[in-house]
Every structure is written in structure tokens, then in C-alpha cells.
NUNU-759014 format. One record per residue (C-alpha): x, y, z; residue in three letters. Coordinates in nm, 3 decimals, padded with zeros to 5 digits. Layout:
[rec [X,Y,Z],"ala"]
...
# end
This chain:
[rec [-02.777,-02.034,01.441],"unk"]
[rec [-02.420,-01.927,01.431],"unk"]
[rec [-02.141,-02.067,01.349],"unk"]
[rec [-01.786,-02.120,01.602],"unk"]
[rec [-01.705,-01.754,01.521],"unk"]
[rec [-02.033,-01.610,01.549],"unk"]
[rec [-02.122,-01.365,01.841],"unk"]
[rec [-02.416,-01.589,01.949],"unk"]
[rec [-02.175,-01.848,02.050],"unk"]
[rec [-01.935,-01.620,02.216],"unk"]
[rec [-01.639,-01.657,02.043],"unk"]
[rec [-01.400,-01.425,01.906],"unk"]
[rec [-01.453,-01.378,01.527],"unk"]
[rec [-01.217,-01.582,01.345],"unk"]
[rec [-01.325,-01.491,00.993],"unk"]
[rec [-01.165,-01.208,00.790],"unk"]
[rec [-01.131,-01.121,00.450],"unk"]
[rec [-00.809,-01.270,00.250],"unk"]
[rec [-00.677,-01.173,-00.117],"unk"]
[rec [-00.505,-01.457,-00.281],"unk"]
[rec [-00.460,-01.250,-00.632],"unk"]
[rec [-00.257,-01.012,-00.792],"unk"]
[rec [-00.261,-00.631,-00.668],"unk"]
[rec [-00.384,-00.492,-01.036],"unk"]
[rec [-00.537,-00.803,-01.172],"unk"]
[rec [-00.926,-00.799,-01.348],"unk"]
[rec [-01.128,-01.005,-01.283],"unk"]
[rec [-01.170,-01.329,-01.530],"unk"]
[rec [-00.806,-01.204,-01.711],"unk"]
[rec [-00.562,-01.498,-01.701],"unk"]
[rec [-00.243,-01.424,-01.649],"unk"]
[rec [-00.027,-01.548,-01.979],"unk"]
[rec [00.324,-01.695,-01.880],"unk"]
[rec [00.582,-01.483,-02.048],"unk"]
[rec [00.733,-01.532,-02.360],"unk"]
[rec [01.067,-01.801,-02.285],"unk"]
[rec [01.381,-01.568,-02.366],"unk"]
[rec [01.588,-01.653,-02.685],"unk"]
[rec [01.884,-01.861,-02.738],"unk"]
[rec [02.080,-01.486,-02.787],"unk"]
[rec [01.973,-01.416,-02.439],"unk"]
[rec [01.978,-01.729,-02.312],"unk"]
[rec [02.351,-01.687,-02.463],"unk"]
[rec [02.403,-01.330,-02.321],"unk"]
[rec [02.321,-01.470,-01.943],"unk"]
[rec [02.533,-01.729,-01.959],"unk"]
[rec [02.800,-01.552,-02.087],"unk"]
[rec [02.768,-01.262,-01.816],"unk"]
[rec [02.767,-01.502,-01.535],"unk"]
[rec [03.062,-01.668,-01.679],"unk"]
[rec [03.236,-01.296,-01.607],"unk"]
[rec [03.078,-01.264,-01.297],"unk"]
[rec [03.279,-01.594,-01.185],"unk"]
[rec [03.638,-01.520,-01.386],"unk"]
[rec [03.629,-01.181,-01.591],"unk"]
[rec [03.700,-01.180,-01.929],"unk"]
[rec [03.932,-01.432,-01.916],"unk"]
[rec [03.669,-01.713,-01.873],"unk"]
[rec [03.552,-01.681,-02.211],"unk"]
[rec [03.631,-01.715,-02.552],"unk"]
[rec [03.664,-01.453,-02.816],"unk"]
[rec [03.338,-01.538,-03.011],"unk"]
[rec [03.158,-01.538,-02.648],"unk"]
[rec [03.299,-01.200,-02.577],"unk"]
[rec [03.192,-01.097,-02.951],"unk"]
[rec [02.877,-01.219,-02.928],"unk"]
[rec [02.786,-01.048,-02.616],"unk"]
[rec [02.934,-00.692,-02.725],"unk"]
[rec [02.698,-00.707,-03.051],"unk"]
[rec [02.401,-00.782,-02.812],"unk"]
[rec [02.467,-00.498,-02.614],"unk"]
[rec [02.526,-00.269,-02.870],"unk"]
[rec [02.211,-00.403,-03.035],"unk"]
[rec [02.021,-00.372,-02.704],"unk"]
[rec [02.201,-00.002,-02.662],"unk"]
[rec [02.100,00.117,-03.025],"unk"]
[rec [01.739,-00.013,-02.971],"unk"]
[rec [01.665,00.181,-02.644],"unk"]
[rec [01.817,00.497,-02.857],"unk"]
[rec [01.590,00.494,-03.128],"unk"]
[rec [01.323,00.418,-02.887],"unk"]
[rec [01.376,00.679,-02.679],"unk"]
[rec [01.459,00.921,-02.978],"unk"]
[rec [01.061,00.827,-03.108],"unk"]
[rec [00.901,00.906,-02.792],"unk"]
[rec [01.084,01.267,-02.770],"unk"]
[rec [00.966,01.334,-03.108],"unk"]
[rec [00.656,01.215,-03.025],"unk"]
[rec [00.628,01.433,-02.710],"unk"]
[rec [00.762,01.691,-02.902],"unk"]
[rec [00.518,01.706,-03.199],"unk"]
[rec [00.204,01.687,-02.868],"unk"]
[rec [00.361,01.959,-02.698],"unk"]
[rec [00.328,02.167,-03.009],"unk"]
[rec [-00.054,02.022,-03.135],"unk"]
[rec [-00.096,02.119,-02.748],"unk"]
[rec [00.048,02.497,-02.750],"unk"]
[rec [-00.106,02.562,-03.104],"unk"]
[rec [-00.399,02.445,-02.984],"unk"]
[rec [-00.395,02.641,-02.654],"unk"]
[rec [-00.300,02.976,-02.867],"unk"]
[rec [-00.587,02.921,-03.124],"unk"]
[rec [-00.862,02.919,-02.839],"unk"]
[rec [-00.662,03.206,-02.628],"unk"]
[rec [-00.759,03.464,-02.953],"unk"]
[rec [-01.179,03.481,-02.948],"unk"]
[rec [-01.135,03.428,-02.540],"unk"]
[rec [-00.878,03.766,-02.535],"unk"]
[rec [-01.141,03.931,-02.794],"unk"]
[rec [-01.455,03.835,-02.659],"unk"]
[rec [-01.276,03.934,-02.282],"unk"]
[rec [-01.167,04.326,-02.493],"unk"]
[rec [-01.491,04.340,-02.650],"unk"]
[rec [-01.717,04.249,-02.307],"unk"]
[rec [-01.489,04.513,-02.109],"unk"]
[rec [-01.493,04.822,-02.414],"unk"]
[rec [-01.886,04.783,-02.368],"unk"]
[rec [-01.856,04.823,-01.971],"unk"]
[rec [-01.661,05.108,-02.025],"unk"]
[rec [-01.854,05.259,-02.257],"unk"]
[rec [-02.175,05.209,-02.038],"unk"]
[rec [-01.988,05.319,-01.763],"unk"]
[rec [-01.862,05.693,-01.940],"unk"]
[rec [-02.227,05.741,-02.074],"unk"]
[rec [-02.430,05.675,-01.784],"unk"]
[rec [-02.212,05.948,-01.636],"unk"]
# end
């Protein structure tokens, strides 16, 4: 027979479908913790909190050095990263145009050659 939510006992239906996971998650994939940040970050945060609390004038000179070079580090990373990917969309959107062009040349003769036949079957059957 039913159970206490069943309609043969009368009772509203109490049972519903829940998701305890992660929206994007496979199935059987564990999910690995994340790598634990390095003492230069680790450093960095401290240090920007620090000026979050008193400015600049909380810390030190070697804390205020050593947070510039990480942000220039972090600044000169995300520019050579980003100047790789525009080459790299670069070099596809020419493989892709090249491409495109090569194929466009039989299509454009085969299209000529199929309409100078129509047309010539079209003056002689006059």
C-alpha cells in the first residue's frame, strides 16, 4: 500500500525532488579543494587590508615595495596573456578567411559554369 504521502491514504504529497549538488557538476567528479594561495599572496592580502584600515601610512616601505612588484607582476602577466590570445585569435581569423576564400573559388566557378550552360540551352532552344 501507500505510504503517508500517497494518494491512497489521502494525504497531500509531501515528496518532491531536491538537488543537494553543484549546478555544473558530473556525476562521480570530486570536487578538488583549491590550491592554498602563496606566502606572496598571502603577503599581498595582508598588506592591502592593512591600507584598507590606515592608507599607506600603516605600512612599511618593504611592505609597500613588495606589494607594488606583485602588482606589476600580476599587471605584466595579464598583458602577455592577453597579448597571446589576440594573436591567437588573430592567426584563426585568418586560417578562417583563407579558408573561407579557398572554397568560395570552385563554388563561384561551378555557380558561372552551371548558369553559362542555362543560358546557352536557353538561346538555342530558341
Amino acid at each position: 500500500m501507500g505510504g503517508p504521502g500517497s494518494a491512497a491514504t489521502g494525504g497531500a504529497v509531501d515528496e518532491f525532488l531536491e538537488h543537494f549538488g553543484v549546478k555544473g557538476m558530473r556525476w562521480g567528479v570530486r570536487r578538488k579543494p583549491g590550491a592554498p594561495a602563496s606566502e606572496d599572496v598571502q603577503r599581498v592580502k595582508a598588506t592591502q587590508s592593512k591600507i584598507k584600515r590606515g592608507k599607506t601610512d600603516a605600512l612599511s616601505n618593504k611592505e609597500l615595495q613588495d606589494l607594488v612588484t606583485r602588482m606589476n607582476l600580476e599587471q605584466q602577466y595579464s598583458r602577455m596573456v592577453s597579448d597571446q590570445q589576440k594573436k591567437k585569435y588573430e592567426t584563426n581569423k585568418f586560417i578562417a578567411e583563407t579558408l573561407i576564400a579557398i572554397g568560395k573559388n570552385p563554388a563561384v566557378r561551378a555557380g558561372a559554369s552551371a548558369a553559362a550552360k542555362k543560358v546557352a540551352s536557353v538561346l538555342l532552344s530558341r
